[in-house]
ChimeraX commands (.cxc) that place a marker at each C-alpha (Angstrom):
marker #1 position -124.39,45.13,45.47 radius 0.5
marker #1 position -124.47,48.66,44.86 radius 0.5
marker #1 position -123.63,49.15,41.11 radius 0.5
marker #1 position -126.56,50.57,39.81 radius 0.5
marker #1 position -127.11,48.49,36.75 radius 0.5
marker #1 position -130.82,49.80,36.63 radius 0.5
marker #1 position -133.46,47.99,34.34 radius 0.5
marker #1 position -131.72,48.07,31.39 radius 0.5
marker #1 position -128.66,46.01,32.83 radius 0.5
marker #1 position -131.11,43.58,34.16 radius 0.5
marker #1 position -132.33,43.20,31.01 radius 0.5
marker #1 position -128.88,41.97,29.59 radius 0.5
marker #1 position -128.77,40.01,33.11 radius 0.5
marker #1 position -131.83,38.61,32.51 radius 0.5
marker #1 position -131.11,37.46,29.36 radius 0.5
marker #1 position -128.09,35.89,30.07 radius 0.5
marker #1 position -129.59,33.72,32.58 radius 0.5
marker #1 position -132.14,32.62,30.41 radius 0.5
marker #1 position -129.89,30.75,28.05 radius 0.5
marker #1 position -127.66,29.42,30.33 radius 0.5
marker #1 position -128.73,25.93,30.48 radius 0.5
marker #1 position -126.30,24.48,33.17 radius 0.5
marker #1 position -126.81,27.55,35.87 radius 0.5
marker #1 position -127.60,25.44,39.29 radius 0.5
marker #1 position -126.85,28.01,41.80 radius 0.5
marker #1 position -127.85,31.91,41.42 radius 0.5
marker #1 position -126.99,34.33,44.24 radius 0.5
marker #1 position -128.43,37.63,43.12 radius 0.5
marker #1 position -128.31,40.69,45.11 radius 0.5
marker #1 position -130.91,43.15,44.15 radius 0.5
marker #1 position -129.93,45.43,46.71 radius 0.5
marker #1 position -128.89,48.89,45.81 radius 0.5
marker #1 position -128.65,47.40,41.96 radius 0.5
marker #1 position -131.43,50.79,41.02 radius 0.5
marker #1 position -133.28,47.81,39.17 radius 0.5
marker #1 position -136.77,49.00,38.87 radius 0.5
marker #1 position -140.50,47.11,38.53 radius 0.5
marker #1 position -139.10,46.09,34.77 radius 0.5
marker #1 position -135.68,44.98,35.43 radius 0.5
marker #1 position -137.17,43.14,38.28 radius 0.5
marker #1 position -139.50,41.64,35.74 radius 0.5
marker #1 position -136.78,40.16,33.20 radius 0.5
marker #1 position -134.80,38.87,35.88 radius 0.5
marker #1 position -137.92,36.86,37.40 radius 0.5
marker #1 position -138.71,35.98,33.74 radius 0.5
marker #1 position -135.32,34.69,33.35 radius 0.5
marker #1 position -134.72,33.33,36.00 radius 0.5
marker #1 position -138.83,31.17,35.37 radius 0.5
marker #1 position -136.81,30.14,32.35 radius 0.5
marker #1 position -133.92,28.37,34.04 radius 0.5
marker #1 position -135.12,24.89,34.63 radius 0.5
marker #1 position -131.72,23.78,36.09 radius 0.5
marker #1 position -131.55,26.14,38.27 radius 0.5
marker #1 position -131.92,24.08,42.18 radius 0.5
marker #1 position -130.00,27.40,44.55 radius 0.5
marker #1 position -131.42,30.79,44.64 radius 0.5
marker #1 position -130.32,33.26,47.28 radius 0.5
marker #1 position -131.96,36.56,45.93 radius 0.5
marker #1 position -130.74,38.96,49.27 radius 0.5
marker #1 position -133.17,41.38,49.15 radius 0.5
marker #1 position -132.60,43.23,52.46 radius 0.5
marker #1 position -132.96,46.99,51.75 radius 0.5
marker #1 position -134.36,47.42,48.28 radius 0.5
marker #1 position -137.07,49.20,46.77 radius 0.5
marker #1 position -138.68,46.53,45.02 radius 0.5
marker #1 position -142.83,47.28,45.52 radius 0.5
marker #1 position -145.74,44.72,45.02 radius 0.5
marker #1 position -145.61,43.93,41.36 radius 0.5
marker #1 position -141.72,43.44,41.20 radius 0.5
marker #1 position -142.56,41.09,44.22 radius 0.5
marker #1 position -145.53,39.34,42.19 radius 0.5
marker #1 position -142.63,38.68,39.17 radius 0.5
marker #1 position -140.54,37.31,41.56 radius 0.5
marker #1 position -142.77,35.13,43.00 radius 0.5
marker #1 position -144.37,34.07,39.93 radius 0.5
marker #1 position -140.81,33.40,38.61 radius 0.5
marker #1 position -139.95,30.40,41.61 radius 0.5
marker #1 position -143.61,29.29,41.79 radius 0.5
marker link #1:1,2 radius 0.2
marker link #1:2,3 radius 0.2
marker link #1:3,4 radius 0.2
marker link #1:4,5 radius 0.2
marker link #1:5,6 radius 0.2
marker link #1:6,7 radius 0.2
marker link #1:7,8 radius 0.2
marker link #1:8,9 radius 0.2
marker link #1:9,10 radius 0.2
marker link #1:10,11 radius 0.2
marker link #1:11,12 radius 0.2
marker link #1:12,13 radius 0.2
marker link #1:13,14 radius 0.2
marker link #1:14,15 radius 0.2
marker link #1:15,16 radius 0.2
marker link #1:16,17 radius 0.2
marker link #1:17,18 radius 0.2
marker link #1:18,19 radius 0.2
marker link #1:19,20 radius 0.2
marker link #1:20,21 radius 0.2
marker link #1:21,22 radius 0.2
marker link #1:22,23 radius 0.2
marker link #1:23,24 radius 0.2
marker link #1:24,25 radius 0.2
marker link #1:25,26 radius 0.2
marker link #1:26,27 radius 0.2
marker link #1:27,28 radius 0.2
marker link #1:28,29 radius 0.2
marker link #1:29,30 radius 0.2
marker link #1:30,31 radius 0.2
marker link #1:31,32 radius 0.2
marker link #1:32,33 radius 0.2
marker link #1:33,34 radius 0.2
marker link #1:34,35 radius 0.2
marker link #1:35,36 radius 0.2
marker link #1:36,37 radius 0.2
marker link #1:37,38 radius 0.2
marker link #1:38,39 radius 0.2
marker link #1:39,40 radius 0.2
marker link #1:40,41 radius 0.2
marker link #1:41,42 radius 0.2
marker link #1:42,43 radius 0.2
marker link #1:43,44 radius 0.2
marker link #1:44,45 radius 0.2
marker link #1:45,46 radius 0.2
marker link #1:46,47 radius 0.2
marker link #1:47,48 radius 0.2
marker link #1:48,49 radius 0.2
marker link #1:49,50 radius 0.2
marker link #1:50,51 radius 0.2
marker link #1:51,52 radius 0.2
marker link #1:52,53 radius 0.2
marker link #1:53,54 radius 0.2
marker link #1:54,55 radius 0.2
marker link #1:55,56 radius 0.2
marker link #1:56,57 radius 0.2
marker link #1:57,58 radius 0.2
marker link #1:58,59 radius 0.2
marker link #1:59,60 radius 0.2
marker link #1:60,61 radius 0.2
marker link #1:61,62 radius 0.2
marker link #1:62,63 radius 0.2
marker link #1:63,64 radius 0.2
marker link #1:64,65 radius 0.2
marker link #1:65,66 radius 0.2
marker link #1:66,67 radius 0.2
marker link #1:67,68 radius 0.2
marker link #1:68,69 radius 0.2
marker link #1:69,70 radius 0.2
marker link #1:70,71 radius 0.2
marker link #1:71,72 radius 0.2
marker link #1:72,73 radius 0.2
marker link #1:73,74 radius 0.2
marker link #1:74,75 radius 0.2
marker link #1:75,76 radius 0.2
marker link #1:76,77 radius 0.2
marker link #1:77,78 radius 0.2
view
């Protein structure tokens, strides 16, 4: 919370994520994080990639994430 990775560190996030192939449990605050529409995209990207993934808490209380960050997100746990 509050470390400003932006999109760039979301990225590397992102990426991480997406290899991980025992993550069951992901508690991701994207509150005050300064990710923008693209780092909200590789993280909902990743996180579509994670197929062992069973526990996401993604606290998004008090962000700025708009319509299309919300569509990646959605489209990432659909």
């Amino acid at each position: 919370m509050h470390n400003s990775i932006g999109d760039i560190g979301a990225k590397y996030l992102g990426e991480a994520i997406a290899k991980c192939v025992t993550l069951t449990s992901l508690n991701l605050d994207l509150m005050g994080n300064g990710y923008g529409e693209n780092g909200v995209r590789y993280l909902g990207e990743a996180i579509a990639k994670c197929v062992t993934l069973t526990s996401l808490n993604l606290s998004l209380s008090q962000n700025n994430i708009g319509g299309n960050s919300a569509k990646y997100l959605g489209e990432a746990i659909a």
